[in-house]
VEXDREN-2710 file (C-alpha; in Angstrom, 1 decimal):
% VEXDREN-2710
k/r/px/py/pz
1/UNK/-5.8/30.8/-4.9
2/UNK/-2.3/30.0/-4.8
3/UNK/-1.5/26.2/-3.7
4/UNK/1.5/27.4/-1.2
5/UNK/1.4/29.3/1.8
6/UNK/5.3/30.1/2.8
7/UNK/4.3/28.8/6.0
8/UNK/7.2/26.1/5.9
9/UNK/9.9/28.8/4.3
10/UNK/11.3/28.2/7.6
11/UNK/11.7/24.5/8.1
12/UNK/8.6/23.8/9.8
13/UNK/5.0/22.7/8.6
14/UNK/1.5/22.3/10.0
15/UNK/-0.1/19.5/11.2
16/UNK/-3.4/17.9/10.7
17/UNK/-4.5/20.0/14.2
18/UNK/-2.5/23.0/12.7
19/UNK/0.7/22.4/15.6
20/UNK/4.0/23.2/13.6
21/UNK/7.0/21.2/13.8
22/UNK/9.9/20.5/11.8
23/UNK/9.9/19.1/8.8
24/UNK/12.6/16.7/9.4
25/UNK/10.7/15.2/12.9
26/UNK/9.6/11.6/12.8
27/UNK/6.3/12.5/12.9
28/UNK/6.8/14.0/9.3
29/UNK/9.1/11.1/7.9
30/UNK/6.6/8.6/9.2
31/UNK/3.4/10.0/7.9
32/UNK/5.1/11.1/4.5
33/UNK/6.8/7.3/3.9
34/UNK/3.1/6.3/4.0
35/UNK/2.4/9.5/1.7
36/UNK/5.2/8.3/-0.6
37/UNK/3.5/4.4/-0.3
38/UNK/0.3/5.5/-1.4
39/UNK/1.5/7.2/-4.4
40/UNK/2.8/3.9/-5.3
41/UNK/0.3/1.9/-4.5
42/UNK/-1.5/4.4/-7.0
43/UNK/1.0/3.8/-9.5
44/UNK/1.2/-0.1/-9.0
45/UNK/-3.4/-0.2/-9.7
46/UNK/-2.9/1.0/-13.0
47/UNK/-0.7/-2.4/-14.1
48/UNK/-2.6/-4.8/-12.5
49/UNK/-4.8/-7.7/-14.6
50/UNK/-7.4/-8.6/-12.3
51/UNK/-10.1/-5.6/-11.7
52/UNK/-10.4/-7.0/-8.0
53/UNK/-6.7/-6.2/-6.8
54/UNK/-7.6/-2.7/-8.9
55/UNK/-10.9/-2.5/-6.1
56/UNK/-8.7/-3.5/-3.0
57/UNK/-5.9/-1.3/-3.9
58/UNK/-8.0/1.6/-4.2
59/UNK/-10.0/0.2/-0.8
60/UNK/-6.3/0.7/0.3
61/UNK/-5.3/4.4/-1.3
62/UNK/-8.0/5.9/0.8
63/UNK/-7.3/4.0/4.3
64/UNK/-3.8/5.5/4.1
65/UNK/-5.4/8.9/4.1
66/UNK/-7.3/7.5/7.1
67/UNK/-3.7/6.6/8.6
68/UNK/-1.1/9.6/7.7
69/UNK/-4.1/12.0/9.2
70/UNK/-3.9/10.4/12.5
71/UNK/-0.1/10.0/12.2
72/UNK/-0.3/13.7/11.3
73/UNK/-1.9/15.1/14.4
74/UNK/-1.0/15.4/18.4
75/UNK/-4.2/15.7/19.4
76/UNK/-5.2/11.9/18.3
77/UNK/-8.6/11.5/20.1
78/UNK/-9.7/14.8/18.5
79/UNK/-8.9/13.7/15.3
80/UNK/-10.1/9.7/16.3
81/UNK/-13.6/11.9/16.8
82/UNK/-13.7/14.1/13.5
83/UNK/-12.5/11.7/11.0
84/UNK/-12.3/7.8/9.8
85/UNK/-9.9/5.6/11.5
86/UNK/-8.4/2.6/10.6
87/UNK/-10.1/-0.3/12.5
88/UNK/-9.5/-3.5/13.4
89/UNK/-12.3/-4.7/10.5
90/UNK/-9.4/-2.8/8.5
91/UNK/-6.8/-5.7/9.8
92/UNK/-9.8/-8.4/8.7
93/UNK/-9.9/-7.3/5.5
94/UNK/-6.2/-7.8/4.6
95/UNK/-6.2/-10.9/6.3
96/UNK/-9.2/-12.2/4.2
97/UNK/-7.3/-11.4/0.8
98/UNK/-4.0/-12.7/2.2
99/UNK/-5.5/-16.1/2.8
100/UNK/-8.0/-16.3/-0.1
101/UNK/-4.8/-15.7/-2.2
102/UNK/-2.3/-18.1/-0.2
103/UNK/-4.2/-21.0/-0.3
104/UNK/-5.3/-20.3/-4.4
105/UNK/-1.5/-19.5/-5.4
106/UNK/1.1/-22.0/-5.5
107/UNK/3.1/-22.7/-2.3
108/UNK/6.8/-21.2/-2.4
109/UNK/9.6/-22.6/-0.1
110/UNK/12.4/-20.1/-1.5
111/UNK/13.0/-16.6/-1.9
112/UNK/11.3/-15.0/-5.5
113/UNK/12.1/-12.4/-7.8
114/UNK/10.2/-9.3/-6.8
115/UNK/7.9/-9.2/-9.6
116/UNK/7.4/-11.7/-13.1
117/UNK/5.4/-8.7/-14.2
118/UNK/5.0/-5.0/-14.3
119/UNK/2.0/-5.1/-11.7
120/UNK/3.9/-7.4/-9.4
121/UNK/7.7/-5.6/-9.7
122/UNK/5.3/-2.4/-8.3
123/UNK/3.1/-3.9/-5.7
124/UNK/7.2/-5.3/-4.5
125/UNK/7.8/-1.4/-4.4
126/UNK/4.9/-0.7/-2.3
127/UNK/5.7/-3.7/0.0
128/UNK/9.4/-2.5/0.6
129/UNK/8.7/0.7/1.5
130/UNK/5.6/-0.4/3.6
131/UNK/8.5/-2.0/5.8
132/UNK/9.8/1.2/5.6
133/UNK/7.4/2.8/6.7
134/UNK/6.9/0.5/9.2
135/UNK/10.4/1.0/10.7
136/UNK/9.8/4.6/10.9
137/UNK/6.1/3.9/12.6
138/UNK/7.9/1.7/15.3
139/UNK/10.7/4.2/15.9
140/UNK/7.9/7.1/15.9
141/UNK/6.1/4.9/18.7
142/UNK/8.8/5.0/21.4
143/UNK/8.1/8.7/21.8
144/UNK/4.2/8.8/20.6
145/UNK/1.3/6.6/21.3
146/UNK/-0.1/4.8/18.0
147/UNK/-3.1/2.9/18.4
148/UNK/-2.4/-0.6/18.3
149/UNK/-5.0/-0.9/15.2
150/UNK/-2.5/0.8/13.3
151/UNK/0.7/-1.1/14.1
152/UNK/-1.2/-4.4/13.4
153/UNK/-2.5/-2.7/10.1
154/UNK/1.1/-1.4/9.2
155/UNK/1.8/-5.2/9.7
156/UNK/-0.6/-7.2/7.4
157/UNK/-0.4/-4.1/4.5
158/UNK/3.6/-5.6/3.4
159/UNK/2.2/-8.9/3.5
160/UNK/-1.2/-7.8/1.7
161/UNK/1.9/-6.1/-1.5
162/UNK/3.6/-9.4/-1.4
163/UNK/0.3/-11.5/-2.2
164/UNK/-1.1/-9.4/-4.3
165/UNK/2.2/-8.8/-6.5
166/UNK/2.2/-12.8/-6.2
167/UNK/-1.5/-13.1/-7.5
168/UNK/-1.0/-10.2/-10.4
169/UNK/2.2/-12.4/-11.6
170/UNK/0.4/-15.4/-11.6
171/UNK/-2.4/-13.5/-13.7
172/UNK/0.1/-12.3/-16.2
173/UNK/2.0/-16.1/-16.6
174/UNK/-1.7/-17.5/-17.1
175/UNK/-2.6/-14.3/-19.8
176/UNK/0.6/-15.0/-21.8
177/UNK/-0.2/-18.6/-21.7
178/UNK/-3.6/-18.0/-23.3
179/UNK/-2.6/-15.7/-25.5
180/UNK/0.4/-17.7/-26.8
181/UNK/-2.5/-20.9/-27.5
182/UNK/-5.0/-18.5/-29.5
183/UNK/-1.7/-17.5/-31.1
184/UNK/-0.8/-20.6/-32.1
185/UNK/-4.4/-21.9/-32.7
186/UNK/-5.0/-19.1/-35.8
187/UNK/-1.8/-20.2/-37.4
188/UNK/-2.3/-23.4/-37.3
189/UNK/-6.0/-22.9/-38.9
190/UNK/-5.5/-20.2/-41.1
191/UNK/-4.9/-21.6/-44.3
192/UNK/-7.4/-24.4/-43.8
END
């Protein structure tokens, strides 16, 4: 079975409720920015050190599903009744790993470089075009309803990149150190 359907050969495509509209409406910009996010967010998993940011990015990869399916339909309470949903135990969980992190990392009073390390210069991607997405959800909102579960969401998932690309940096400075001791710990020993 062939993956296309020529349905959009004309401009338009199918929603999650199977309503065409344009491909260039708001509603398609918005819920393909967060298509686009989760493709990096995706990317950015496969660089990080610590196998916990791996776990919460993934947790991540699949609420976005959860979020461009809702963005993706008219009819929201049908869809609200037939699928998952982002929730406000969602917005919790973000918050939890944002402050677990912020009080562990050390405290910045200045603007950084986005990203010491491969992990971290992605997870800077993923928070940049969260805002972008973002932008797009707010300027969606003046003509649609959006729960407010997924604005706040929307909200704490830029701030969720920027800790974690914080953490996964501080990971890889503490990784080189290490490595550059045992380094210098076998030269120093090796022709004793």
């Amino acid at each position: 079975m062939a993956i296309y359907t020529k349905g959009g050969d004309k401009g338009s495509t199918s929603l999650y409720d199977g309503q065409r509209v344009s491909k260039d409406s708001l509603r398609v910009e918005t819920y393909g920015t967060f298509d686009e996010l989760n493709a990096n967010i995706s990317f950015a998993d496969k660089f990080c050190i610590n196998p916990k940011n791996v776990e919460y990015l993934q947790r991540i990869e699949y609420r976005m599903f959860f979020l461009q399916g809702e963005i993706a339909t008219m009819r929201t309470q049908q869809f609200i009744e037939n699928s998952q949903i982002i929730t406000d135990d969602d917005v919790h969980f973000l918050e939890q790993v944002i402050d677990k992190y912020t009080e562990k990392l050390p405290k910045v009073d200045s603007f950084i470089l986005p990203g010491a390390s491969k992990a971290g210069a992605q997870l800077h991607v993923c928070r940049t075009l969260c805002r972008r997405a973002e932008r797009n959800l707010v300027a969606f909102m003046k003509s649609s309803s959006v729960r407010p579960e997924l604005e706040r969401y929307v909200n704490r998932l830029s701030d969720f990149f920027y800790i974690i690309a914080r953490e996964e940096d501080q990971e890889a400075q503490m990784k080189k150190i290490s490595d550059e001791v045992v380094k210098r710990y076998f030269a120093a020993t090796e022709g004793k």
